[in-house]
N, C-alpha and C positions, 0 to 999 in steps of 0.2 A: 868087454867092449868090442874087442874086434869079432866076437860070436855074432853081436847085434848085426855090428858090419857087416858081416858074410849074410847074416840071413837078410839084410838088406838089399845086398847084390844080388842076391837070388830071386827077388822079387816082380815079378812083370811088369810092364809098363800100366797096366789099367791095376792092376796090384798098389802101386804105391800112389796112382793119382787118388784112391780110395784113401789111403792113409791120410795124406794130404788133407781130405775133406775133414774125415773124421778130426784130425788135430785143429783145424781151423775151428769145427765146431765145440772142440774142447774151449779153444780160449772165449770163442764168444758167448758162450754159458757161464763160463767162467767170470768174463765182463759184465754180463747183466748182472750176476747176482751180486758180483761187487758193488753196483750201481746201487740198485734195493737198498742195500743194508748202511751207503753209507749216509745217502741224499736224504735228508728228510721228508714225507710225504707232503703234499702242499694242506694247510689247514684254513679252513676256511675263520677271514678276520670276526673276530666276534663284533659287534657292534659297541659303539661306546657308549655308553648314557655318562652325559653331563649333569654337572654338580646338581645342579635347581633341578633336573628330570630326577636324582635320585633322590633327592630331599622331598618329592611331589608323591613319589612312588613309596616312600615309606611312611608319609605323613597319611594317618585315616581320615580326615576332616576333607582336604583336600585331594585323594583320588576318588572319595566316594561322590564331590563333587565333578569332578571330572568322567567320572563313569558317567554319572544324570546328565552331562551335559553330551558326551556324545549318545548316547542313548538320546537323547531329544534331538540333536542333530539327524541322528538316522531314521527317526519320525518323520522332521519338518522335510527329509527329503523324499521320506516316500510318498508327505502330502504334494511336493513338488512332480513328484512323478507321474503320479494321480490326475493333479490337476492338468497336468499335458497330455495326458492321455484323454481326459475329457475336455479339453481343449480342441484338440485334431479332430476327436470325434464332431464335435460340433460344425469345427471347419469343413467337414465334407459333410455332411446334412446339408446345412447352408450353403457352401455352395450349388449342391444341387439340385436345393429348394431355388436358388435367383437361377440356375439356369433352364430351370422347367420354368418359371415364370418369363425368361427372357423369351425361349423359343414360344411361346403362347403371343405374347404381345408382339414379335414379330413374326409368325405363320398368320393368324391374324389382322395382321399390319394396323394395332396399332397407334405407331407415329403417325403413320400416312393419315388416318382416322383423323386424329386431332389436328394436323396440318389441313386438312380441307375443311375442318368446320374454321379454323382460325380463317383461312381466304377467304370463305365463302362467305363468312360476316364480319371481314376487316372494315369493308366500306358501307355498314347500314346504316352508322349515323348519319351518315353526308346525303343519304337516299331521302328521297319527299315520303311525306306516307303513303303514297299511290305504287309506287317501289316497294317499300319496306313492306306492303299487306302482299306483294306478288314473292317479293323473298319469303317472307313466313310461310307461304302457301308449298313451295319450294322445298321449307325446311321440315315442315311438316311430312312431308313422304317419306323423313328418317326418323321421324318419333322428337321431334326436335319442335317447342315451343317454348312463348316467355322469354324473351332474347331483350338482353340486356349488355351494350358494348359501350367500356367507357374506356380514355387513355390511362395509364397506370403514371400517375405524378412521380418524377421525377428517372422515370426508365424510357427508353424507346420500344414501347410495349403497349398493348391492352388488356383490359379485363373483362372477358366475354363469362355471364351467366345466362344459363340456359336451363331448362327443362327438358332432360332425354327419357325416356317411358316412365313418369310420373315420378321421376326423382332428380333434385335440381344439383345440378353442376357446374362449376367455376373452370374458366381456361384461362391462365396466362400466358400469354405469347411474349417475351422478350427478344427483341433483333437485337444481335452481336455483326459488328463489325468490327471488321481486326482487317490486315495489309492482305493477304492472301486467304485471312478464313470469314466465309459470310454464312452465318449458321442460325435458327430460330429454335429459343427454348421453349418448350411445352410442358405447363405443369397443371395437370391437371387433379382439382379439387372440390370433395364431399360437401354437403351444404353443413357441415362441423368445422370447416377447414382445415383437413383434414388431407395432405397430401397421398393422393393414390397413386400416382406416375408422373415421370419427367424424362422426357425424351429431347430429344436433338436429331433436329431436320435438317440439311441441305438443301433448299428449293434450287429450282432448275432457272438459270438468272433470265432467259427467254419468256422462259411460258411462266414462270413466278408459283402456278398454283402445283406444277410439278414437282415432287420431291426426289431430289437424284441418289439422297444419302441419310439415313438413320441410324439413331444408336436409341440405347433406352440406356436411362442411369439410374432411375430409381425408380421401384414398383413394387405395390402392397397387393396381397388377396382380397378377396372380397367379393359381395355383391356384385359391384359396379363392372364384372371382367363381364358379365352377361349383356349388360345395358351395350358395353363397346361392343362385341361381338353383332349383337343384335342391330345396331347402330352400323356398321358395316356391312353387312349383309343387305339392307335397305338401301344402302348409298350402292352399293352394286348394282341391287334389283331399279334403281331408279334412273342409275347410266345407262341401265341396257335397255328401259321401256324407253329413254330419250334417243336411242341410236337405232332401234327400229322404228320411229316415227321419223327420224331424218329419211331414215333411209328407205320409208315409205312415201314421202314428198312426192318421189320423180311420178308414184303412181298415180298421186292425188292432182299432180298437174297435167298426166294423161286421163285422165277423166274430166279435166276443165276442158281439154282443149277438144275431146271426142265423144262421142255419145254410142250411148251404146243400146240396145233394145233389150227388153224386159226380160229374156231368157239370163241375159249375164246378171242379174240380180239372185242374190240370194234367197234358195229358199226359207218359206216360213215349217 
């Protein structure tokens, strides 16, 4: 013991902090593995099956029924999944089957369309028939003949049938009034009755045949997008032959009021 001693005294100072370690790491190897051997490792809990799951489980009659049922469960859901999947599918077709049709009926315009044939022959019943033959003649520059307008019994509405390029067509106009909302519905209908479109106009509460605000709510393919188009296009061409003849007036009253010699006449 005192040999230890002495050769402990003789030992350096960075000499025995090294022991130090070393012993420190004696015990703490020493602690772990005491640790290991005596703590049990953690086991993971089994699960319990209860009584009636283990009498299910060993009875043959009833898990071979239980197997076909989930077995059909896991069917009925892949037809669930299926079906949602051609579901969405369909939902985006459709939808961008109505909004190819929305932008056509409004580039188009249309509401505007049906809103000016509604104004333009709200008031023909009330017209003599010296009127009524100068509106036809009027309506005729849009392919438009055969006009029949009667009130719609029991709406604040009419029922306009028409003839637009040899194919006859039905316009309901319904007014809505409400506190803040003033809106006219247009539904326009095949001679089947047969609804093709239904739009909502805002007229301009001034000018009346002005329409400040559109929507379209409901609209079908067909034939009849040609007739509207074609029908628009005319009502174009027939504003702008009336606003070059306005605005050729001032001419036609300088030519009343001046004469002019034979050179300004057109040659043959």
């Amino acid at each position: 013991m005192s040999h230890l001693l002495s050769q402990l005294a003789s030992l350096t100072f960075g000499q025995m902090i090294l022991v130090g370690c070393c012993i420190l790491l004696a015990f703490f190897f020493a602690a772990l593995v005491w640790q290991t051997f005596r703590i049990p490792r953690w086991k993971k809990p089994q699960k319990t099956i209860n009584p009636e799951q283990e009498f299910v489980r060993k009875d043959p009659v009833l898990s071979h029924t239980l197997n076909k049922a989930e077995k059909l469960e896991g069917l009925l859901q892949e037809d669930i999944d299926n079906l949602k999947k051609d579901l969405d599918q369909e939902r985006e077709s459709v939808t961008l089957a109505v909004q190819a049709l929305k932008n056509i009926a409004l580039e188009k315009k249309f509401p505007q369309t049906l809103f000016q044939i509604y104004s333009e022959m709200k008031a023909f019943p009330k017209k003599n028939q010296e009127a009524q033959q100068v509106d036809m003649e009027w309506h005729r520059k849009v392919g438009i003949s055969d006009l029949e307008v009667v009130p719609i019994i029991g709406k604040n509405g009419l029922s306009i049938t028409f003839v637009l390029l040899r194919h006859v067509y039905r316009l309901e106009a319904i007014l809505h009034h409400y506190a803040r909302i003033h809106f006219v519905e247009l539904s326009l209908l095949d001679s089947n009755h047969a609804k093709l479109m239904v739009a909502r106009v805002k007229p301009d509460q001034s000018l009346g045949r002005v329409a400040t605000e559109n929507a379209v709510m409901e609209m079908s393919n067909g034939e009849w997008i040609d007739d509207m188009i074609a029908c628009r296009l005319l009502m174009d061409r027939r504003q702008s032959e009336l606003s070059l003849i306005a605005g050729h007036h001032e001419v036609e009253q300088l030519k009343s009021k001046f004469k002019f010699q034979s050179s300004f006449k057109k040659k043959s």
